[in-house]
C-alpha positions as CSV (number, residue, x, y, z in Angstrom):
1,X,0.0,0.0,0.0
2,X,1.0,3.5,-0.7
3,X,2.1,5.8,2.4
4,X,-0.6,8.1,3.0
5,X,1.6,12.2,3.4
6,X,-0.3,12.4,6.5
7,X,1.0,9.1,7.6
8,X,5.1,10.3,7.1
9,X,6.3,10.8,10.3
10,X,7.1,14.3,11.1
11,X,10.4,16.0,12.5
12,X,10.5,18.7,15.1
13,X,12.8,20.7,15.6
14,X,13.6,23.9,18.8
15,X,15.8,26.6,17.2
16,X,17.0,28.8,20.1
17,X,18.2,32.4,19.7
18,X,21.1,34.4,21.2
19,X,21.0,37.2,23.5
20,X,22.9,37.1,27.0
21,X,21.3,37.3,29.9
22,X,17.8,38.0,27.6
23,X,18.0,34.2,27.9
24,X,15.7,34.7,30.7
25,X,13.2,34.9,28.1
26,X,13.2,31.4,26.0
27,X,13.9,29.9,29.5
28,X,11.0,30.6,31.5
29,X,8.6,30.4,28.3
30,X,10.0,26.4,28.3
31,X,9.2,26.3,31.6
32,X,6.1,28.0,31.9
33,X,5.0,25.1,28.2
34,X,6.5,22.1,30.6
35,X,3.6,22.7,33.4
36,X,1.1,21.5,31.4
37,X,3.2,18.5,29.5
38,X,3.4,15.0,30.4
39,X,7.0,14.4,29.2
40,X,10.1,16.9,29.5
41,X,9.8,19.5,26.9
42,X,13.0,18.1,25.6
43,X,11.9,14.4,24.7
44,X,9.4,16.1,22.0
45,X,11.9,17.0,19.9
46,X,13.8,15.9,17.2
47,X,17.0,18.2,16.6
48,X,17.5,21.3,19.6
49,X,19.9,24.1,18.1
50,X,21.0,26.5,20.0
51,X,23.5,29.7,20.1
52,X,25.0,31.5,23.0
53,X,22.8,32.0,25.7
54,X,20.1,29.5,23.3
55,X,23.1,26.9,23.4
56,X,23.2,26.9,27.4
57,X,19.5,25.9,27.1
58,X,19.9,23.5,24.4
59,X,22.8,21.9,25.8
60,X,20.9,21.9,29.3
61,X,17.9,20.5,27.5
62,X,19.7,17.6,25.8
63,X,21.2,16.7,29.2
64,X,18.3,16.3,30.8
65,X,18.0,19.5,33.0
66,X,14.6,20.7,33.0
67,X,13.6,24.3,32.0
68,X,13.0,25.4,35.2
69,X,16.2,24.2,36.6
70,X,17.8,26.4,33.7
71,X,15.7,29.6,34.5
72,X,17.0,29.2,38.0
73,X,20.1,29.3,36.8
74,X,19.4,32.6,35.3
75,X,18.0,34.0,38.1
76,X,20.6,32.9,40.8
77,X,23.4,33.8,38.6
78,X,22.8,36.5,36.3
79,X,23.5,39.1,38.8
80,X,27.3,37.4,39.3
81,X,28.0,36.3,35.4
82,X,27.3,39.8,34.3
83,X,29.4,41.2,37.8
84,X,26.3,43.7,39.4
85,X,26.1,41.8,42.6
86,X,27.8,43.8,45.2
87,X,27.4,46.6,48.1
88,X,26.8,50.0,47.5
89,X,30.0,51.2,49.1
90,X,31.7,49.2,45.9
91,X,29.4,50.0,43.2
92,X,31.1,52.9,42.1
93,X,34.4,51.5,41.8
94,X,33.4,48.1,40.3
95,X,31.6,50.5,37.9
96,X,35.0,52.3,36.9
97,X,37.2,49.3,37.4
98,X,34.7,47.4,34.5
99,X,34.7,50.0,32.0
100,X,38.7,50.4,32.0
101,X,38.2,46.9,31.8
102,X,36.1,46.7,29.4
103,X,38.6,49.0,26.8
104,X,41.6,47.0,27.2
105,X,40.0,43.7,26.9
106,X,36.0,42.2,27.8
107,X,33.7,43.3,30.3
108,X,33.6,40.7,31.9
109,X,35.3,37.4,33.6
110,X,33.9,34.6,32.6
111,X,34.8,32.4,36.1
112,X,31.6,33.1,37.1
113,X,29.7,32.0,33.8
114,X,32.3,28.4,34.3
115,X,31.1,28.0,37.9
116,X,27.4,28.5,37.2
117,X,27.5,25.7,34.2
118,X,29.7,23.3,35.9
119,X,26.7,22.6,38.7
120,X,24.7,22.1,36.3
121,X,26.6,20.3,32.8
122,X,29.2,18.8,35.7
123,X,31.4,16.9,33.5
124,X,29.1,15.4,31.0
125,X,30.1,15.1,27.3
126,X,27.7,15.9,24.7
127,X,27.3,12.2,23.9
128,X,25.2,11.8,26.9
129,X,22.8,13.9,25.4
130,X,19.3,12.2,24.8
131,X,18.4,15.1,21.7
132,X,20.6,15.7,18.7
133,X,22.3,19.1,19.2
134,X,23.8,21.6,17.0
135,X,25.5,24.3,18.9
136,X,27.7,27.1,16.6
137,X,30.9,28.3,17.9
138,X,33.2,30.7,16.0
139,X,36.6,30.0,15.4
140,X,38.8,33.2,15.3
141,X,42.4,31.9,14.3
142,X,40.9,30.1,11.7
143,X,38.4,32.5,10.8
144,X,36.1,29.5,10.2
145,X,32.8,28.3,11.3
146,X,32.7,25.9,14.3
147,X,29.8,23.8,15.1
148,X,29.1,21.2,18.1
149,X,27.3,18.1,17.1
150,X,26.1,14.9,18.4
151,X,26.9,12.0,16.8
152,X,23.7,12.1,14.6
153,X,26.1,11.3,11.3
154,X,28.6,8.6,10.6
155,X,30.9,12.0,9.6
156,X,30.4,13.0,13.4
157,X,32.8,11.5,14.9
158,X,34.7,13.8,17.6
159,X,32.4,16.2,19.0
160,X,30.4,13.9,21.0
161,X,33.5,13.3,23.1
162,X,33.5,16.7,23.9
163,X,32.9,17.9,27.2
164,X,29.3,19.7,27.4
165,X,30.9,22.6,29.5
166,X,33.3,23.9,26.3
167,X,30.6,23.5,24.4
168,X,28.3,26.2,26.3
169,X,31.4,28.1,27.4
170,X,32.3,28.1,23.7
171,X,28.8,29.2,22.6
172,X,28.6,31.9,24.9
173,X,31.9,33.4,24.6
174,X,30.4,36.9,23.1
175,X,33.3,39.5,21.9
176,X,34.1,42.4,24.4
177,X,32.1,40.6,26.7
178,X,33.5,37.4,27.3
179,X,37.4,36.4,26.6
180,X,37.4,33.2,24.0
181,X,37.3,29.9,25.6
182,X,39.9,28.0,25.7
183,X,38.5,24.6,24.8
184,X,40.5,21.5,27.1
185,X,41.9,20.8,23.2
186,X,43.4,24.3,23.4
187,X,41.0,25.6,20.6
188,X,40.0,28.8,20.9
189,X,35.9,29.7,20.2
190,X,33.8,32.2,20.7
191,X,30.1,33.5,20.6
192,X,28.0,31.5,17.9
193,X,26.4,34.8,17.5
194,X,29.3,35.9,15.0
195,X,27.6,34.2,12.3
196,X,24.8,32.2,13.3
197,X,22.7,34.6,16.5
198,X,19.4,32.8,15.1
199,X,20.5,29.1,14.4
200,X,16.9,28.1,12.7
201,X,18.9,28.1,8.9
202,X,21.8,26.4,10.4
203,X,19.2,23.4,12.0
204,X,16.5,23.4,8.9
205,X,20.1,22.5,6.8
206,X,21.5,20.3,9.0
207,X,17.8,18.6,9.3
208,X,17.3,18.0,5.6
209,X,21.4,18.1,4.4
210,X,22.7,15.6,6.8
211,X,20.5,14.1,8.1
212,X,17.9,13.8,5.4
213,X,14.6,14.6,6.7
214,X,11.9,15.5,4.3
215,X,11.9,19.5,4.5
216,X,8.1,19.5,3.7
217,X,7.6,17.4,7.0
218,X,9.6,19.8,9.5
219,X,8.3,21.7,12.6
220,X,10.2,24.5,13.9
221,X,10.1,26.4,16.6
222,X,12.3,28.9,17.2
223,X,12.3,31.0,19.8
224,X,13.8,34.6,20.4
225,X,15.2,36.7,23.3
226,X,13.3,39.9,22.8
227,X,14.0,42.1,19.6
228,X,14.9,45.4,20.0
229,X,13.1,48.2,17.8
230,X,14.4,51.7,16.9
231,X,13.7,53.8,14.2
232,X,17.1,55.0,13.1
233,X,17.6,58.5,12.0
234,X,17.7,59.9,8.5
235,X,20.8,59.2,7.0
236,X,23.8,61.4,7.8
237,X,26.9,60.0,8.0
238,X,28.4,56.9,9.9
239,X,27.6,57.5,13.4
240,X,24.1,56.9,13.3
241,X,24.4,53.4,12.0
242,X,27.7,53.1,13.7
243,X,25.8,52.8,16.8
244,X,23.3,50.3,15.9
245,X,25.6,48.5,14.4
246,X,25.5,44.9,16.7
247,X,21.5,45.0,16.3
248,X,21.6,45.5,12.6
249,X,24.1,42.5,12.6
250,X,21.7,40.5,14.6
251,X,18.9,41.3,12.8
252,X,19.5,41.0,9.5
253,X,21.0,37.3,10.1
254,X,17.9,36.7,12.2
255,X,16.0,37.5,8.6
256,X,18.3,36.0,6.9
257,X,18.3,32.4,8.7
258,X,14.4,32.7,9.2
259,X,14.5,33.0,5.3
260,X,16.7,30.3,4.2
261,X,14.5,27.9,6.9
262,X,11.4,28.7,4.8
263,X,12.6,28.9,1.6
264,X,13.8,25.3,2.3
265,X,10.4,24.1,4.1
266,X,8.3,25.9,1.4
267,X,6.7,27.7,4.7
268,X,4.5,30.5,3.7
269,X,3.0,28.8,0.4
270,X,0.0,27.3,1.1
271,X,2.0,25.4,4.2
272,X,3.6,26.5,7.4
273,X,6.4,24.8,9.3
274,X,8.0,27.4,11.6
275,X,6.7,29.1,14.3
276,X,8.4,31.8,15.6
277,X,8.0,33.1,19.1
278,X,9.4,36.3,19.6
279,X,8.5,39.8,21.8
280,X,9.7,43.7,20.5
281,X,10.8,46.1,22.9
282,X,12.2,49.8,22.9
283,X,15.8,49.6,22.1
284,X,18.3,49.5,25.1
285,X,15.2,48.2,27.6
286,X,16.8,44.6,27.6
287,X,20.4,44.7,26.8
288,X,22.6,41.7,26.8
289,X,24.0,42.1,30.1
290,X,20.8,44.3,32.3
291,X,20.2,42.1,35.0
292,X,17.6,44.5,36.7
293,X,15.0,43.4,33.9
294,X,15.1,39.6,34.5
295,X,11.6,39.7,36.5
296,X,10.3,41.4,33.7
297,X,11.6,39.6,30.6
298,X,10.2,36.3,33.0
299,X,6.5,38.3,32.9
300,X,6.5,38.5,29.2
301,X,7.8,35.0,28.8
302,X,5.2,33.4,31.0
303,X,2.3,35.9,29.5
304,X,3.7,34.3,25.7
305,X,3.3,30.9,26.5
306,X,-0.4,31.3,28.2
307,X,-1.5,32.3,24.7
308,X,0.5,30.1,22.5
309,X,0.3,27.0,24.4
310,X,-3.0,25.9,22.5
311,X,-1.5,26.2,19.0
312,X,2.2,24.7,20.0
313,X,0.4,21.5,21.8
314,X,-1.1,20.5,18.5
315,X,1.7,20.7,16.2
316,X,4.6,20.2,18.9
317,X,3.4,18.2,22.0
318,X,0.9,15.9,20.9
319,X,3.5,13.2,21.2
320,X,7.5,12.5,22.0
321,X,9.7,12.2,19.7
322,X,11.3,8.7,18.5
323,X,14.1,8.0,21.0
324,X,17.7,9.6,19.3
325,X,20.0,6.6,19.0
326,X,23.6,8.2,18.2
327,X,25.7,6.5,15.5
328,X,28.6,6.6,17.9
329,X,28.4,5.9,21.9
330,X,30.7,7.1,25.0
C-alpha cells in the first residue's frame, strides 16, 4: 500500500536564539509550556539548536536539566555572570574598574559564567545527550565556522567526546564581553552569534542536508530573546548606524536564517512549518547584560506561553519524539 503524506512521520525541531542574559526569556517560556506536558519539553523534539545564551538551554535541555532548573540558573546567577552583585559602598568602583576593563579587553570574567555551568553540565560530554544538538561556535584563528554536534552522522565523529561545559562556554563566549574559551583541546571559540545569532537556517540545513529529513515534513520552533526596535535616524553620516551597528548584525542574520529555513520548508505557500516566538521592545530596555530586567523579561515569557500553548500543543506536544540513538556511543 501507498504511504498516505499524513502518515510520514514528522520532525520537530527547537531553534533557540542568542542574547545574553535575555535568555531569561526562551527559558521561562520552556518552563512555563512544561507545566502543562506529560514528558520533558526536551523528549518532544527531534534536533534542539542552540546559540549562545540558546546553546546553554539546548545543551541543558539535551542533558536532561529541566527548564525550570535552567531559568533558576538565570536567576541565581545572572547578577554574578554579568558582575552587578555587590554593596553600595563598591558599586562605584566596580563601575570604573569594569569599564577600564572593558577597553583593554572584555567586560567581563567569565569564572563566574564556568562555575554557574559546571553545577549544572558537571562533566558530561555531549554524547550523553538524549536530543541531537547543534550548537555554533566561531573559530577566530581560523576565521572558520565551528559547530558542536552529536553523533547524529557517521561524519560526526569527535564532538560527541566533547565535554558539554566547552561546548556552552564556547557558545557563549560573546566579543568584548567574554574572553574566548579556551576549549580543554586548546581551541579557541567564541560566541556562535558571530555568524549564526538565530541558528533556525543552520538546524533546517543540518535537518534536511545531513541528516535527510523531508523538509516538507519539518516543525520549527524557534524561539527569540526579545528584539529590540528603533527607528534609526535619517541618514547622515556613519555614526548613526555606527551605533546600531551589533542590532543590525543581529537582525539581518535573524532574517536571513528565518528566510533560508522557509525557503527550504516551502513555509508560507499554502503550508507552514515554523513558528516563531518572539517579543519587541524599545531599544536599550533589555540589553545583553541588564540584570535589573530579569523579573520582567520572566513576565513577558510566561504571559507568551499562556496564549501560545494551544496552537504549540497540537503541532509540537501531541507526542515524544522517536528515542535519538547516536551513531557513535561514549
Amino acid at each position: 500500500m501507498n504511504e498516505r503524506p499524513e502518515d510520514r512521520p514528522v520532525y520537530r525541531i527547537l531553534s533557540l536564539d542568542g542574547g545574553g542574559i535575555r535568555g531569561v526569556f526562551p527559558a521561562a517560556f520552556l518552563a512555563r509550556l512544561q507545566e502543562h506536558l506529560e514528558h520533558p519539553i526536551a523528549s518532544y523534539f527531534d534536533l534542539i539548536a542552540g546559540t549562545s545564551t540558546g546553546g546553554i538551554i539546548a545543551i541543558g535541555l539535551g542533558l536532561g536539566v529541566s527548564a525550570g532548573d535552567i531559568l533558576n540558573l538565570y536567576e541565581e546567577w545572572g547578577p554574578a555572570i554579568f558582575d552587578q552583585q555587590h554593596g553600595p559602598a563598591r558599586t562605584w568602583l566596580r563601575q570604573r574598574w569594569r569599564s577600564a576593563r572593558h577597553l583593554f579587553g572584555t567586560k567581563y570574567s567569565s569564572n563566574n559564567l564556568r562555575s554557574a555551568l559546571a553545577g549544572v553540565l558537571q562533566d558530561r560530554r555531549l554524547g550523553d545527550s538524549c536530543n541531537r544538538l547543534l550548537i555554533p561556535a566561531w573559530n577566530p584563528t581560523l576565521e572558520r565556522v565551528y559547530i558542536y554536534k552529536t553523533a547524529h552522522n557517521p561524519r560526526l565523529e569527535s564532538d560527541y567526546k566533547q565535554l558539554a561545559i566547552d561546548a556552552a562556554m564556547a557558545t557563549a563566549a560573546a566579543p568584548t564581553f567574554l574572553k574566548p574559551h579556551l576549549t580543554r583541546d586548546f581551541v579557541e571559540l567564541v560566541d556562535g552569534g558571530v555568524w549564526a545569532n538565530n541558528p533556525i537556517g543552520a538546524a533546517t540545513v543540518e535537518a534536511v542536508g545531513m541528516l535527510g529529513w523531508p523538509a516538507d515534513r519539518l516543525k520549527i520552533l524557534s524561539i527569540g530573546t526579545i528584539t529590540d526596535v528603533k527607528a534609526l535616524p535619517k541618514w547622515r553620516g556613519k555614526l548613526p548606524m555606527a551605533t546600531s551597528l551589533t542590532r543590525l548584525f543581529m537582525a539581518g542574520q535573524s532574517h536571513s536564517a528565518i528566510g533560508t529555513a522557509k525557503i527550504l520548508t516551502g513555509d508560507g505557500h499554502g503550508h507552514r512549518a515554523i513558528w516563531r516566538i518572539d517579543q519587541i521592545a524599545p531599544e536599550g530596555r533589555y540589553t545583553l547584560d541588564n540584570v535589573s530586567r530579569i523579573a520582567e523579561m520572566k513576565s513577558r515569557a510566561v504571559a507568551e506561553a499562556r496564549e501560545q500553548l494551544p496552537e504549540l500543543r497540537r503541532h509540537f506536544f501531541d507526542r515524544p519524539a522517536a528515542a535519538f540513538r547516536p551513531v557513535y556511543s561514549l
